[in-house]
C-alpha positions as CSV (number, residue, x, y, z in Angstrom):
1,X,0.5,38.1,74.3
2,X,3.9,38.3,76.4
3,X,6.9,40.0,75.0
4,X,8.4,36.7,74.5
5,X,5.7,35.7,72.3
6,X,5.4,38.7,70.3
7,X,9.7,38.3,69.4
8,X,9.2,34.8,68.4
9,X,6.0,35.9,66.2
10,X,8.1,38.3,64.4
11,X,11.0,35.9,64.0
12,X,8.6,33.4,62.4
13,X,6.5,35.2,60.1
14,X,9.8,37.4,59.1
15,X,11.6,34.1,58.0
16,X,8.3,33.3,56.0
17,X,7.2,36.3,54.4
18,X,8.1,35.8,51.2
19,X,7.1,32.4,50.7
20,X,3.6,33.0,52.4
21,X,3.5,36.1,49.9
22,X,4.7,33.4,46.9
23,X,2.5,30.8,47.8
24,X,-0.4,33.4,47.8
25,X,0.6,34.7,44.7
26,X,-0.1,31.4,43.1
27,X,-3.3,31.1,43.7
28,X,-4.1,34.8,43.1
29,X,-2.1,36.5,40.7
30,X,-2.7,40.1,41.2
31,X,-0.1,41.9,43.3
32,X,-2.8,43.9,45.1
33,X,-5.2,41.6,46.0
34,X,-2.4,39.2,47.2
35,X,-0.9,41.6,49.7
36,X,-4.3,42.2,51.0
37,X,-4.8,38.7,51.5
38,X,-1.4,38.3,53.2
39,X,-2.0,41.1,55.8
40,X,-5.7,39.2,57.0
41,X,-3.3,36.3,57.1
42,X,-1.0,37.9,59.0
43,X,-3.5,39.2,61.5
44,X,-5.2,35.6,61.6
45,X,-1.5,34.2,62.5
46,X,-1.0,36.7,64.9
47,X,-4.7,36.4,66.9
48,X,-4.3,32.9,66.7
49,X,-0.5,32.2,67.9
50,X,-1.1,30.6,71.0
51,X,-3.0,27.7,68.8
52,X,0.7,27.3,67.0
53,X,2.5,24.0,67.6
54,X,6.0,24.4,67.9
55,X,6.8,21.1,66.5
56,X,5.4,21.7,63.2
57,X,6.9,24.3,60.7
58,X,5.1,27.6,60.9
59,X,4.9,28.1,57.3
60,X,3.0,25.2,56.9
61,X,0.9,26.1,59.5
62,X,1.1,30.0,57.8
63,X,-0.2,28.9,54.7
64,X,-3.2,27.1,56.0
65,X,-4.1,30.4,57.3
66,X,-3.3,31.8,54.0
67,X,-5.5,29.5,51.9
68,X,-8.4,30.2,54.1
69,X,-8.0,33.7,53.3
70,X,-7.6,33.2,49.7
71,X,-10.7,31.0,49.7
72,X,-12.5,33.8,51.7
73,X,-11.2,36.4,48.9
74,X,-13.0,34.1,46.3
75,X,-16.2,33.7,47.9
76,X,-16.6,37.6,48.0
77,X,-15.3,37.7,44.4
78,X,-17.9,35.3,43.2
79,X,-16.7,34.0,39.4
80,X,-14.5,36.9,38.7
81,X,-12.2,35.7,41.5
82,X,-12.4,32.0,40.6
83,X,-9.0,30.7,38.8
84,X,-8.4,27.7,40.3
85,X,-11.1,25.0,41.8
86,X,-11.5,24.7,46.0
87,X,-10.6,21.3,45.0
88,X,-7.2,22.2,43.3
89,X,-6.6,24.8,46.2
90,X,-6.5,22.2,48.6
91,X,-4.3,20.0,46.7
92,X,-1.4,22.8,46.8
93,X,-2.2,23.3,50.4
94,X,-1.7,19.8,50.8
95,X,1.4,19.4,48.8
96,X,2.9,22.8,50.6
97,X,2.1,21.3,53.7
98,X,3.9,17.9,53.0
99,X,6.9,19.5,51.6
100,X,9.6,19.4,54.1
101,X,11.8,22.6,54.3
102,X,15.0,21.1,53.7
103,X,13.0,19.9,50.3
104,X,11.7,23.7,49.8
105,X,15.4,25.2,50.3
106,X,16.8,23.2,48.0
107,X,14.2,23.8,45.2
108,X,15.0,27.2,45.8
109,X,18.1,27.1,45.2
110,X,18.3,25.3,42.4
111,X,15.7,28.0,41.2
112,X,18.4,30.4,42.0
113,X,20.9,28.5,39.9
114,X,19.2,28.2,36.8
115,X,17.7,32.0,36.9
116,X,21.6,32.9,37.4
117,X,22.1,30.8,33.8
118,X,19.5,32.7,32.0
119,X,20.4,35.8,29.5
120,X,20.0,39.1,31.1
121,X,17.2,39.5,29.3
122,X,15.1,37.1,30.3
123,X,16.2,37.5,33.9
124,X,14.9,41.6,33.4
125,X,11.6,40.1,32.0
126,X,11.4,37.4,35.0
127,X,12.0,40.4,37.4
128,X,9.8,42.7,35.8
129,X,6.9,40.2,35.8
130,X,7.2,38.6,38.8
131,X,9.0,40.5,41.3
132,X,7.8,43.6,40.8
133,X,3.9,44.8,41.0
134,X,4.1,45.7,37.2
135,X,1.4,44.3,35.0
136,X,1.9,42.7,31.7
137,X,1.6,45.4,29.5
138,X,3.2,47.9,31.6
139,X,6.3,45.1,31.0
140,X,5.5,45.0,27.6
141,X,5.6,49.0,27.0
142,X,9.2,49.5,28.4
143,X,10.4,46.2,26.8
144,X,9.1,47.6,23.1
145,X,7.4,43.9,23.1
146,X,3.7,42.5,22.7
147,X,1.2,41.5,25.7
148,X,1.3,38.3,23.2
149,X,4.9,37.8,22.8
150,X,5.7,38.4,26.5
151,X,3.1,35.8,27.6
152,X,4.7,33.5,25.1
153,X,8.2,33.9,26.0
154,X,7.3,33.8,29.7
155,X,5.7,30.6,28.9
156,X,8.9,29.4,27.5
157,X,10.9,30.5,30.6
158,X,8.5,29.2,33.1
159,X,9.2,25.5,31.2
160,X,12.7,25.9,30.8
161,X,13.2,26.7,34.3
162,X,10.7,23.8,35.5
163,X,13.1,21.6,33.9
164,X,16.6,23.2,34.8
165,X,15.2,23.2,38.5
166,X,14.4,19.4,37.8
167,X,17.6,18.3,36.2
168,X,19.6,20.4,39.1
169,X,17.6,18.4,41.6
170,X,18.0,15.0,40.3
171,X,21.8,15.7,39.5
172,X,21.8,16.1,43.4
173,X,20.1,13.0,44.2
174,X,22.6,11.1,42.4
175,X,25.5,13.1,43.8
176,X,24.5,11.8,47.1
């Protein structure tokens, strides 16, 4: 791989990271098992480079690479590792791969914008939960709360969000 190639390699996967990580976290929810999966990903991407068509967003093409490994994670699993169907994996493969990144950007931030509404103690629990590698009842020890009642109230803010991030959304649809 030329020099040239390795600079626009890091360039591409550094501006992805996170949403390769996300979109792996989806489909497997354990922090440790996910990064795992995102560094064969990342060494797929990076073997396989030259096979990258510049005219097609990389983290489309990324996540391809990252469902394969996610698939590959389940097969050695066997049922333990089996949360969501082949089939339902390829449907939000799909539907990543459809979404343009103008689309993505501003889900995001409208995500942004309705986490930035939310009581500082829900955006603590949010953080805790899902943006650190913290399990649910380490959460639940330092917030004095239930495995149940977190689960329950994360429940709550994963809805309440879903619909902020929709309402933002349409409100900018009609803006337009």
């Amino acid at each position: 791989m030329t020099p040239d190639a390795s600079a626009e390699f890091v360039r591409l996967y550094t501006a992805s990271q996170t949403e390769i990580h996300r979109y792996i976290l989806a489909m497997v929810p354990d922090r440790e098992n996910a990064q795992e999966i995102l560094q064969e990903t990342v060494l797929d991407l990076w073997k396989k480079l030259d096979q990258y068509d510049r005219d097609q967003p990389f983290i489309n093409w990324a996540c391809r690479f990252a469902l394969y490994q996610v698939l590959k994670f389940r097969r050695a699993q066997g049922k333990a590792g089996k949360l969501l169907s082949p089939e339902m994996l390829e449907q939000l493969a799909a539907e990543q791969a459809a979404e343009p990144d103008d689309e993505r950007v501003q889900r995001q931030q409208a995500l942004q914008g309705c986490l930035a509404q939310l009581p500082p103690q829900d955006r603590t629990l949010l953080e805790q939960r899902y943006g650190h590698s913290q399990s649910i009842k380490q959460t639940a020890a330092e917030m004095g709360k239930t495995v149940d009642a977190l689960y329950s109230r994360l429940k709550q803010l994963r809805k309440a969000l879903y619909h902020c991030v929709q309402r933002r959304l349409a409100e900018e649809v009609s803006d337009a």
